[in-house]
N, C-alpha and C positions, 0 to 999 in steps of 0.2 A: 029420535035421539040416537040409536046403534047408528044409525045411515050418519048423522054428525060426524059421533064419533070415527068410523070408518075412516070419512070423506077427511077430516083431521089428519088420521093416520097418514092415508097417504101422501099427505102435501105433505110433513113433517119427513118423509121418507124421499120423498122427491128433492127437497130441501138440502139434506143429507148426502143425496145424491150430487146435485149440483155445487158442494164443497169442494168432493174429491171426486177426484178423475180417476176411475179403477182402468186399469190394463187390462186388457182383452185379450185371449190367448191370439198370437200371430204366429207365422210363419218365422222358424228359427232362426232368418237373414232380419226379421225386424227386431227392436229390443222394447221392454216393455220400458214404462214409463210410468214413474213415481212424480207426485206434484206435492210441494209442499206447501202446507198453510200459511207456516211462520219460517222465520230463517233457523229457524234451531230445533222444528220439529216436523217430524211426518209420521203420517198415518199408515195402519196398516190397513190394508186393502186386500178383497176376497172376491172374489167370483164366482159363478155357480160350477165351473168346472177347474178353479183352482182355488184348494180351502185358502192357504196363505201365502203371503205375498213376501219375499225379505225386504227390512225397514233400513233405510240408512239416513242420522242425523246428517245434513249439512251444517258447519258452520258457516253461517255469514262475514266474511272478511270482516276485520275489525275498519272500521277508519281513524285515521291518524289526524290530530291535529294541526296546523301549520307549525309550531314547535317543534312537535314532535318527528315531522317529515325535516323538516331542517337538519336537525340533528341527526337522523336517517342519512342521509344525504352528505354530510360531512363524515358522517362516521364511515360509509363508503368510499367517499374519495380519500381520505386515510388510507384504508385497504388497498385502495389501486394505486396509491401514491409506495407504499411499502411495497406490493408485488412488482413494481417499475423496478424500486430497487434495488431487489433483491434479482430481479432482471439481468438488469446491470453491471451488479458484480459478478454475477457468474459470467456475462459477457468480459468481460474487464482479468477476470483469471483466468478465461478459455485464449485471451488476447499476449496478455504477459506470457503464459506456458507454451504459446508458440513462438514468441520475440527470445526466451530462455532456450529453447528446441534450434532455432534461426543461427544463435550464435555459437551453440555449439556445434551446427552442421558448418559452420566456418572450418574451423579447427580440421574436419576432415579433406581440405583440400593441401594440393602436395606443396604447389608451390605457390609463394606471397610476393609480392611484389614492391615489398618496402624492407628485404634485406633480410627475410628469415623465410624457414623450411617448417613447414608442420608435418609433423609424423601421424600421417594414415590409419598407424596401426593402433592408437590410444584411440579407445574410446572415448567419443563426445559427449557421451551420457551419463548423467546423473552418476554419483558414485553409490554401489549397493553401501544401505547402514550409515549415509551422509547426516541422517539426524540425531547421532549418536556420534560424532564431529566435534570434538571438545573446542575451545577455543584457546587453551595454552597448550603446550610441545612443540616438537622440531618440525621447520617446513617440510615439505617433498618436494616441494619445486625449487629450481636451483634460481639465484637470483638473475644467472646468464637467459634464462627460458621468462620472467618476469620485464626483462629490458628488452629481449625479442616482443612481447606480447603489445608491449608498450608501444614502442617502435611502429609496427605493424599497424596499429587503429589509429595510432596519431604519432605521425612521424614530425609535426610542425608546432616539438611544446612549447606553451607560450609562459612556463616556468620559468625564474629564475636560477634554476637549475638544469642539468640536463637528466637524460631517462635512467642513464646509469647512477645519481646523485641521488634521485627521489629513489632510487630502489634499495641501493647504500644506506638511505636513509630509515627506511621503515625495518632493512633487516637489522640495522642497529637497537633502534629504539624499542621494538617489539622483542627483539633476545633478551635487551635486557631485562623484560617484564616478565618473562617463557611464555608470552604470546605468539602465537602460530605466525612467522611472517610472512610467508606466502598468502594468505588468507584475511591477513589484515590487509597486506596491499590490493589482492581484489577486491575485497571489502572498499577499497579507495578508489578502483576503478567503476566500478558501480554506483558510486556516490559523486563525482565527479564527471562521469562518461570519459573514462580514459582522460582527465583530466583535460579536456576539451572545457568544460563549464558549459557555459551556454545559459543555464538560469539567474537565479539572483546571486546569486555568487560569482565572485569576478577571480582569475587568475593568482592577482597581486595579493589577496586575502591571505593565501597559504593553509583554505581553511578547508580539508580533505575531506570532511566527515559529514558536510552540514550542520554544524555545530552554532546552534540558533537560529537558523533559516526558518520559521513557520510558513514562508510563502506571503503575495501578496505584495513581494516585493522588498521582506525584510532579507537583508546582504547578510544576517550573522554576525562570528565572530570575525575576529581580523587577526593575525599573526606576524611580527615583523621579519620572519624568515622561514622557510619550508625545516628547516630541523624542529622548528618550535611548534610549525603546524602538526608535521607530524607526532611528535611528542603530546599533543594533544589532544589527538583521534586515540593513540593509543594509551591514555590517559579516561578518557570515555568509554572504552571498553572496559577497563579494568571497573569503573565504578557500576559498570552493569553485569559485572562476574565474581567478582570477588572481596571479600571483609578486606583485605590486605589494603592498602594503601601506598599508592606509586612510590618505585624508590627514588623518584626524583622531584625536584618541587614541583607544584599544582599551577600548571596555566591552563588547561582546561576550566575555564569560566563557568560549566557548567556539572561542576565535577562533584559540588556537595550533593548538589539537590537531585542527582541522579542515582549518585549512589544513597542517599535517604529512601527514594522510592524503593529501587529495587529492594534494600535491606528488609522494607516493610512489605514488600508481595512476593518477594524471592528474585534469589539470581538465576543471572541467563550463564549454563557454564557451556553449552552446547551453542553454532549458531542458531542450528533450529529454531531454535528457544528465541531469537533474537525478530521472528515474524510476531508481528501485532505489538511490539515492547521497542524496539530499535526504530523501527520504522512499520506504517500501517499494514502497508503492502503484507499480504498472505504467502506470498511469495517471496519474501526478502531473501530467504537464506538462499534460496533454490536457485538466486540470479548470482549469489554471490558463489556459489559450488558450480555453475556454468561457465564463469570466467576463470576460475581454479582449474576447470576441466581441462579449457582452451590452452590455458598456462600450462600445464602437464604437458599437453603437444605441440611445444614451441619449441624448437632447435635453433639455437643463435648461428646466424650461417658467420658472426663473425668468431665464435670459437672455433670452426672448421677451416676458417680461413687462417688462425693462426697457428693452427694445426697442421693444415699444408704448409705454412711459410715455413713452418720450422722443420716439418721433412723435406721441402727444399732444398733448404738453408744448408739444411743435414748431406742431400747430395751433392750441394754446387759444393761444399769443404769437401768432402769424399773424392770429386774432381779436379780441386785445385790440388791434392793433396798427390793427387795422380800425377794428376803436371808437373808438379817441381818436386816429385821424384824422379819422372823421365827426365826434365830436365839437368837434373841432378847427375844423372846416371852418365849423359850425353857429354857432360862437364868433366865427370869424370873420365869418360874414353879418352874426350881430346888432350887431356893432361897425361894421361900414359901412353897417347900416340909420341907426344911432344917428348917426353922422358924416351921412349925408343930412340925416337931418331938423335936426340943428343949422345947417345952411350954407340949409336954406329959410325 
């Protein structure tokens, strides 16, 4: 019976044995090795020359349903669909802020070749404190450097008016508001591309601002003449700056439901203020303070020319003036020559 139980023993230890696989002390380039029974549990294991062993649970990766991998699966491609776009847009404002950088590295050449002078010396860049840029007070730019600017990008307007008319025109209708009107009119160069057009909006519309254009092919509003157009951009402004309401009647079409919104989220009294609320662009203000920049370094070469004409003008009288005094002079010799010889 001891020999049984013995003979017991040992198979019951052997047994044991053959569960787990104990590490065997190796050479410090091998590494020992842990086997586990179950997915969530192991053994500790000893050897005659090492008492313990360190234990480490694995867990067994879960498995997923097919639901559940689906919706895995979607819920990723969401996430790469969002990092694309957000890709994207940094793409898209690293693109705009060089095409803003582009136009105003124009501005630093000497001479144009559509009849104006840029001056060198003004900075093309950005103005220091430009988001702090109200939208009403007095232009800086003279309206002669506004019709240079104009002139210049698009010498073939297809206005019913001409470059001096549309500028006439916005410095009018924006004084009367104390709209900034140098900055409204860029503001209209930027909305129109120097009133080239080119998109859904056509020429004959009169319609400066984009005022209704969602894209897609909607044309907007329509205006029966460019005083009215413009009166309507800057009719749009005012319902996104200010409680006051236009001193003149309302043709801006879209003039309640804009000034409703703002009144309920706030107004925009800066342009700054006017990126992500006026237009999506992040950049809006910063293309329209690019072409204000431009406009600052615009020299009408025809006020210089009338500038010459008229010291000209000033020397050819100065000469003539000469002349028929000599002349004068010479008239009167030969009449007291002629009085001599009668009295000899």
């Amino acid at each position: 019976m001891p020999l049984q139980a013995e003979a017991r023993k040992k198979e019951n230890k052997t047994n044991e044995a053959q569960a787990v696989v104990s590490s065997v002390p190796q050479p410090r380039s091998q590494k020992q090795v842990l086997v586990q029974n179950t997915p969530t549990e192991s053994r500790r294991i000893t050897t005659p020359n090492q008492s313990k062993v360190q234990v480490r649970t694995i867990a067994a990766a879960p498995q997923l349903t097919a639901k559940e991998a689906k919706k895995a699966a979607k819920q990723k491609e969401k996430e790469d669909k969002k990092k694309s776009k957000e890709k994207n847009k940094t793409k898209q404002q690293k693109n705009e802020t060089l095409t803003i950088n582009r136009n105003n590295d124009k501005a630093g050449s000497s001479v144009s070749t559509q009849g104006t002078v840029s001056k060198a010396a003004v900075n093309p860049a950005l103005p220091v404190g430009y988001q702090e840029i109200g939208i009403f007070g007095e232009a800086v730019a003279a309206k002669a450097q506004a019709v240079a600017l104009l002139k210049q990008n698009n010498p073939d307007l297809k206005l019913t008016c001409n470059a001096e008319e549309i500028v006439d025109l916005y410095w009018q209708e924006a004084g009367r508001e104390g709209v900034r009107q140098d900055l409204a009119f860029a503001q209209a160069l930027v909305e129109t591309g120097f009133f080239r057009f080119g998109g859904d909006v056509k020429p004959e519309q009169n319609n400066f601002c984009g005022l209704g254009t969602t894209g897609g092919g909607v044309k907007g509003a329509h205006f029966k003449t460019p005083e009215i157009g413009v009166r309507a951009h800057i009719q749009h402004l005012l319902a996104y700056t200010t409680q006051k309401h236009p001193s003149t009647k309302i043709v801006d079409p879209r003039y309640d439901l804009a000034h409703a919104i703002r009144l309920e989220r706030g107004l925009c009294d800066t342009w700054y203020k006017l990126n992500g609320t006026w237009a999506m662009s992040p950049n809006y203000s910063e293309k329209i303070m690019g072409v204000w920049q431009r406009m600052l370094g615009m020299e009408a070469v025809e006020v210089k020319s009338e500038k010459y004409k008229n010291e000209h003008d000033k020397k050819d009288n100065k000469v003539k003036e000469e002349v028929n005094t000599t002349e004068d002079q010479h008239k009167m010799r030969e009449l007291v020559d002629e009085l001599l010889k009668k009295n000899k």
